[in-house]
C-alpha positions as CSV (number, residue, x, y, z in Angstrom):
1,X,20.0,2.3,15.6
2,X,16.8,4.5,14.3
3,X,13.5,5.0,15.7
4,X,10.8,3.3,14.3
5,X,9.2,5.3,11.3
6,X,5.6,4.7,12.3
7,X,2.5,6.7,11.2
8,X,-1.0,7.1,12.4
9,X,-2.2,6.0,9.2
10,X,0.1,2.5,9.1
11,X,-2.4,0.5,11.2
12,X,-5.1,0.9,8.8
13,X,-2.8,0.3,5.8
14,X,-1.2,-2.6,7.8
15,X,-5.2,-4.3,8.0
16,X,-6.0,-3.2,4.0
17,X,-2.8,-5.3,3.8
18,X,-4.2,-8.1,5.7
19,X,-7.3,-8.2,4.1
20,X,-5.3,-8.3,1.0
21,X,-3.2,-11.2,2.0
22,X,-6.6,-13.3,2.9
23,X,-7.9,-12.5,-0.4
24,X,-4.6,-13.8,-1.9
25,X,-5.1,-16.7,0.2
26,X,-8.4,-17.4,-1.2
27,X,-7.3,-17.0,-4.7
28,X,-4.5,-19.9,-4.0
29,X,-7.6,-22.0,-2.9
30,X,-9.5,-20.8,-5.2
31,X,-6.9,-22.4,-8.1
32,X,-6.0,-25.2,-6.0
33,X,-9.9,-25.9,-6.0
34,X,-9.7,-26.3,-9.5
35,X,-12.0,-22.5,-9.9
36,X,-13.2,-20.8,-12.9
37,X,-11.1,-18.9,-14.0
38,X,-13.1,-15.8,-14.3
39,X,-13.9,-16.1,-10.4
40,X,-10.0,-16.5,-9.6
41,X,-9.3,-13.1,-12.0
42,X,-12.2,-11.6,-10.0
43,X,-10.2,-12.5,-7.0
44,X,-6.8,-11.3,-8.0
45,X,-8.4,-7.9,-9.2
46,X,-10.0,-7.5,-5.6
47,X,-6.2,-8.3,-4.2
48,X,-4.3,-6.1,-7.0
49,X,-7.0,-3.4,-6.0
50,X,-6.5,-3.6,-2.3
51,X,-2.5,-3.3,-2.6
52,X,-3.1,-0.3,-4.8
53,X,-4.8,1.4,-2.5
54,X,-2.3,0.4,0.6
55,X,0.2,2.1,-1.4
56,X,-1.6,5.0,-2.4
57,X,-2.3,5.5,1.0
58,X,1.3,4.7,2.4
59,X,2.7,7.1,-0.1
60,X,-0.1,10.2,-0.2
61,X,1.2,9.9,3.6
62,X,4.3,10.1,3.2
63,X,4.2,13.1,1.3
64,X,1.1,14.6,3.4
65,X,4.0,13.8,6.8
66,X,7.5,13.7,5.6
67,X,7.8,15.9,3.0
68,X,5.7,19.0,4.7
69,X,6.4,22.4,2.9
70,X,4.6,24.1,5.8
71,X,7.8,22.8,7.7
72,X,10.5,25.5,8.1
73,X,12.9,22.8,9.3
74,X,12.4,20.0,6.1
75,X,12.1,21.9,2.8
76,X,10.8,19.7,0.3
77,X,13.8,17.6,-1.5
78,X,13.0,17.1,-4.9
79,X,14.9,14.1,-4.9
80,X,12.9,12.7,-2.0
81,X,10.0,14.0,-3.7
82,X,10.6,12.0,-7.3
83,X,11.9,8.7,-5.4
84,X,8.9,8.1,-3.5
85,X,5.7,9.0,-6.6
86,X,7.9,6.5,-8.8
87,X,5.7,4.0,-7.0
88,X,2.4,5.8,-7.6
């Protein structure tokens, strides 16, 4: 089995996350509520903007961590390298 791949930076994306997920939460009240709908698309906007930046941040440290050129044992692999900013 593998160890954990765990950063210092995935509690802080982990809580954007959850921050995210409340707003989400809200926005299914929000509709259920019976809202206008330029509040709800204010809403979603807030969550689409929060997940952005959780991946952003998941990814800029991914490449800041696991794809280090300074580090003589991991030479960047392109491949790596191209699979993971697909998702930017």
């Amino acid at each position: 089995m593998s160890q954990p791949h765990k950063h210092s930076s995935h509690p802080r994306i982990s809580a954007r996350l959850k921050r995210a997920n409340g707003h989400l939460s809200a926005v299914i009240a929000m509709i259920a509520d019976g809202r206008p709908c330029n509040d709800i698309a204010q809403q979603l906007q807030a969550v689409e903007k929060a997940i952005t930046n959780a991946k952003r941040a998941l990814i800029h440290d991914h490449i800041d961590h696991c794809l280090d050129p300074n580090d003589s044992d991991q030479a960047i692999d392109t491949k790596s390298f191209k699979d993971i900013t697909r998702y930017l």
